[in-house]
N, CA, C and O of each residue as an XYZ file, in Angstrom:
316
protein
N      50.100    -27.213    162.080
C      50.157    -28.208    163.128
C      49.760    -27.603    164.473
O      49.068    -28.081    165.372
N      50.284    -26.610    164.389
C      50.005    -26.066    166.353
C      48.541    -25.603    166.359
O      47.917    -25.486    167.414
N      47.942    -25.310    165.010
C      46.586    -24.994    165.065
C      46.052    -25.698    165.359
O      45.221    -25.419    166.223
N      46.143    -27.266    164.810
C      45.066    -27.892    164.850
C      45.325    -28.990    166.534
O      44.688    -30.033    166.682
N      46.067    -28.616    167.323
C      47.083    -28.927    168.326
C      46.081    -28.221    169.843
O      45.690    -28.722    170.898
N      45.938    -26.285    168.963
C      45.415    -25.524    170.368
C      43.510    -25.653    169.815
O      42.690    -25.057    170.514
N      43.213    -26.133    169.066
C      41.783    -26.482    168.955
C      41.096    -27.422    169.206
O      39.878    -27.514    169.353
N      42.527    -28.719    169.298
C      42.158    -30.451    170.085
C      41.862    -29.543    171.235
O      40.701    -29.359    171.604
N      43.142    -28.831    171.953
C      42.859    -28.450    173.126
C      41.456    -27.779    173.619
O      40.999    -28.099    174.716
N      40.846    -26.926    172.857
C      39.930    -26.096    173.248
C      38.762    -27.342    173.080
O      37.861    -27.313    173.918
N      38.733    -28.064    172.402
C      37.914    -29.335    172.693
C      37.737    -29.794    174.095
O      36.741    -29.957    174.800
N      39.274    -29.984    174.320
C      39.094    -30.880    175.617
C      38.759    -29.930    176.634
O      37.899    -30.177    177.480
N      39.511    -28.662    176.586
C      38.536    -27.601    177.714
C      36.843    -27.159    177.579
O      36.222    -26.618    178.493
N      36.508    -27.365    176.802
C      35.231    -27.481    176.249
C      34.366    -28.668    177.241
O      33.583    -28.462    178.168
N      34.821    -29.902    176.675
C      34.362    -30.986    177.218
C      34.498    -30.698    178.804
O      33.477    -30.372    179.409
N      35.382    -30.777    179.302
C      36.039    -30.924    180.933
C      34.752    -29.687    181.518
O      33.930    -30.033    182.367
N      34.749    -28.278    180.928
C      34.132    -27.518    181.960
C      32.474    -28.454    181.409
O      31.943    -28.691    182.494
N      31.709    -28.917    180.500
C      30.488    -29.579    180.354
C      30.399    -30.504    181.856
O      29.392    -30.540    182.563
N      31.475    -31.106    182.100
C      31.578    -32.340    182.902
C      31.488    -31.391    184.469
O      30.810    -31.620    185.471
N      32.469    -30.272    184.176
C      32.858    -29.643    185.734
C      31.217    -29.106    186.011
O      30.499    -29.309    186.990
N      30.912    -28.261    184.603
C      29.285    -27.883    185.295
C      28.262    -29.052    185.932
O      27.600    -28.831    186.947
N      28.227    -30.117    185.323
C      27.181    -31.123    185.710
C      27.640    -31.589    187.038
O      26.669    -31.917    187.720
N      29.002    -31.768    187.778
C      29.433    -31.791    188.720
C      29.062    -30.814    189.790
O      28.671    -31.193    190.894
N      29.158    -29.844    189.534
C      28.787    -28.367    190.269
C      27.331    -28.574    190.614
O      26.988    -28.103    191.698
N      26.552    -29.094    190.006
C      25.129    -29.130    189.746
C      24.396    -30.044    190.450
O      23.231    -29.970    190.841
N      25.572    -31.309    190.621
C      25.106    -32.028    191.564
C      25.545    -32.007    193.054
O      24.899    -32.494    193.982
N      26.604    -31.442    193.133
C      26.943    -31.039    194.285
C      25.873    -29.651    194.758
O      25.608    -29.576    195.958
N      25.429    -28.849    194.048
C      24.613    -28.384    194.839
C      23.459    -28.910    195.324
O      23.141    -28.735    196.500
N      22.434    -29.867    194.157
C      21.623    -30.124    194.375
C      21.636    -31.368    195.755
O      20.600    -31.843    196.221
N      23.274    -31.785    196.311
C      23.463    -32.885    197.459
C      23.197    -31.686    198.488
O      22.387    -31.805    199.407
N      23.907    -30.577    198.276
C      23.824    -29.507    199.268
C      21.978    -29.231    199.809
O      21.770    -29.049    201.008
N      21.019    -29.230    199.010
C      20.052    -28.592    199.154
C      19.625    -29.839    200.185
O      19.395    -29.631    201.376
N      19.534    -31.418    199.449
C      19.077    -32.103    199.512
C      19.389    -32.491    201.445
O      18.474    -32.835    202.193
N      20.778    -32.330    201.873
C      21.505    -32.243    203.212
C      20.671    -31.403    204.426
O      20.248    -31.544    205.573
N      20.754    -30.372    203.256
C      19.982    -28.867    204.203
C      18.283    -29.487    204.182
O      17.692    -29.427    205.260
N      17.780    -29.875    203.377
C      15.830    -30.910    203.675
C      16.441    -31.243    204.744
O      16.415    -30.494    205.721
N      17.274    -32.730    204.762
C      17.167    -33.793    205.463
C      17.061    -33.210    207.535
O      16.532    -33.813    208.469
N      17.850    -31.797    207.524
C      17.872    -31.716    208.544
C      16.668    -31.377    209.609
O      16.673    -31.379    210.839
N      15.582    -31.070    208.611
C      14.220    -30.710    208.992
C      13.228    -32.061    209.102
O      12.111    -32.219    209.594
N      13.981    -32.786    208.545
C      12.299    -33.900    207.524
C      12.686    -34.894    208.618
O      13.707    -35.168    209.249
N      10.865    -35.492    208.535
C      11.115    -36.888    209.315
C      11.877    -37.612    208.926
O      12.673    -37.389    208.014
N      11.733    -38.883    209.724
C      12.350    -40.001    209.750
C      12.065    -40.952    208.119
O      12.958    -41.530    207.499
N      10.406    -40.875    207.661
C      10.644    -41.450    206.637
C      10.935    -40.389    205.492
O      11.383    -40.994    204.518
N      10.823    -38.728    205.208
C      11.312    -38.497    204.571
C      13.091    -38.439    204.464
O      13.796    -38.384    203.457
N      13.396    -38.468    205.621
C      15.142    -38.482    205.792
C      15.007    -39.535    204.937
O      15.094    -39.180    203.761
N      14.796    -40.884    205.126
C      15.200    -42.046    204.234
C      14.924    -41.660    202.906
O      15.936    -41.832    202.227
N      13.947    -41.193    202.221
C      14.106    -40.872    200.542
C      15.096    -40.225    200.358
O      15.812    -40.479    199.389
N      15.417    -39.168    201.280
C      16.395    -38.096    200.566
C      17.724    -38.523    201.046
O      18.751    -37.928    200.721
N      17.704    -39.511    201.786
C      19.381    -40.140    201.799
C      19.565    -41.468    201.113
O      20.561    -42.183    201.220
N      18.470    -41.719    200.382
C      18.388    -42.840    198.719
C      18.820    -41.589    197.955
O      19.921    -41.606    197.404
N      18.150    -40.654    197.886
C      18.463    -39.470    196.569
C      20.282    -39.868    196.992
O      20.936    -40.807    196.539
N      20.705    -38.896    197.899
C      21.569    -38.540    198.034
C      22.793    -39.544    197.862
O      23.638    -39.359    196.986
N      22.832    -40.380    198.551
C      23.303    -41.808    197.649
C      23.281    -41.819    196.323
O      24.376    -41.492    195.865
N      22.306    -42.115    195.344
C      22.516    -41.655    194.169
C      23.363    -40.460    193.584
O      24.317    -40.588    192.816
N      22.989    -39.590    193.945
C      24.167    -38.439    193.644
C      25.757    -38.573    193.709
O      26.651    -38.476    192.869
N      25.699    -38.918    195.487
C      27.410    -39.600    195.653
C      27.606    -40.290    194.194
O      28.358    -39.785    193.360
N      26.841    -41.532    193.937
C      27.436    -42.628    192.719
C      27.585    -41.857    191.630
O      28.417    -42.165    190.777
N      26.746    -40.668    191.498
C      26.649    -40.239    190.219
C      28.523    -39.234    190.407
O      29.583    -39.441    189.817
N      28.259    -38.501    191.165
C      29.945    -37.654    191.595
C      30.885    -39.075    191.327
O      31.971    -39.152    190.752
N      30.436    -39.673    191.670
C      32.252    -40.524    191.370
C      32.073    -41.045    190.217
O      32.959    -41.889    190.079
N      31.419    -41.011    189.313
C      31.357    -41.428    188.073
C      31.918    -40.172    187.393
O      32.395    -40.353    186.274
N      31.934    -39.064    187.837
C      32.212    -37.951    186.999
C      33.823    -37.705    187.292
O      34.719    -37.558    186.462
N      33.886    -37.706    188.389
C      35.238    -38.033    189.112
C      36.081    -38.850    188.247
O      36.934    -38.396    187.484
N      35.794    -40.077    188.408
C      36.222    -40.826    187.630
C      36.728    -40.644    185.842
O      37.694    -40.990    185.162
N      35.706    -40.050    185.668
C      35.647    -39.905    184.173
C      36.771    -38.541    184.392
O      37.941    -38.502    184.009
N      36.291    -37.873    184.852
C      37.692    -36.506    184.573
C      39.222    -36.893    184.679
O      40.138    -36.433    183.998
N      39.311    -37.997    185.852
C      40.557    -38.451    185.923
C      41.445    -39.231    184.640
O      42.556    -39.114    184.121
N      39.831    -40.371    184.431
C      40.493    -41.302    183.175
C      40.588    -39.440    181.798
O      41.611    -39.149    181.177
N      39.636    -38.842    181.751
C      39.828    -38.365    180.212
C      40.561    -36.907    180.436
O      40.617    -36.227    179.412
N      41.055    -36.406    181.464
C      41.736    -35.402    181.492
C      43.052    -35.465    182.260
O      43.536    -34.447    182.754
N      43.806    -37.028    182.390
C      44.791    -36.632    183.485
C      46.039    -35.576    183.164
O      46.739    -35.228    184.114
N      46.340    -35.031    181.744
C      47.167    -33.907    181.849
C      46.546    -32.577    182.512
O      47.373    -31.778    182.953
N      45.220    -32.258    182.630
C      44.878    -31.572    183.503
C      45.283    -31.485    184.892
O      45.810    -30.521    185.448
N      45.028    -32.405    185.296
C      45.165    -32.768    186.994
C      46.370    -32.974    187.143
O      46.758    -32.928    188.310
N      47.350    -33.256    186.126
C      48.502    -33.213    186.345
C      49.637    -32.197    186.895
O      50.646    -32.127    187.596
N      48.389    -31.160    185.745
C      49.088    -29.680    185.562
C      48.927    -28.913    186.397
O      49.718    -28.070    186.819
N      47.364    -29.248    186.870
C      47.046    -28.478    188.504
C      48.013    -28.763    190.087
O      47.977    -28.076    191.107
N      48.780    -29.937    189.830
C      48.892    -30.033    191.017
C      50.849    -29.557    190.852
O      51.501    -29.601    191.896
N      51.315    -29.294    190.006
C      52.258    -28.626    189.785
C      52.456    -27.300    189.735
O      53.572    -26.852    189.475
C-alpha cells in the first residue's frame, strides 16, 4: 500500500514540476518580451504587449491549474 501511495506521489511531483517548468518558461519569455518593449516603437510596443497579454492568460491558466490539481501542495508550502 505505501508503495503504491509514494509512486501516486512521485506522479504528481512529476506532473507539477512539467507544469512549474512551462511556467518558468513563460515567465521568462514575458521577461525578454518587457525588456524589447522598452526599446521598440510605438507600433512594435503594440505587438509585443498583444504577445504579452497572451502570456499573462496563458500564466493564469497554469496558475489555475496548479491550484485546482495540486492544492495539498500549496497547502503544505504555506505551513
Amino acid at each position: 500500500m505505501i508503495r503504491e501511495e509514494v509512486l501516486e506521489q512521485l506522479h504528481q511531483v512529476k506532473a507539477l514540476r512539467e507544469i512549474l517548468d512551462e511556467k518558468e518558461e513563460l515567465l521568462r519569455t514575458m521577461k525578454s518580451i518587457a525588456l524589447e518593449a522598452m526599446n521598440a516603437g510605438d507600433s512594435r510596443r503594440i505587438v509585443l504587449n498583444q504577445s504579452f497579454q497572451d502570456l499573462q492568460n496563458q500564466l493564469v491558466y497554469l496558475e489555475s491549474k496548479i491550484s485546482v490539481s495540486f492544492p495539498e501542495v500549496l497547502n503544505n508550502s504555506i505551513e
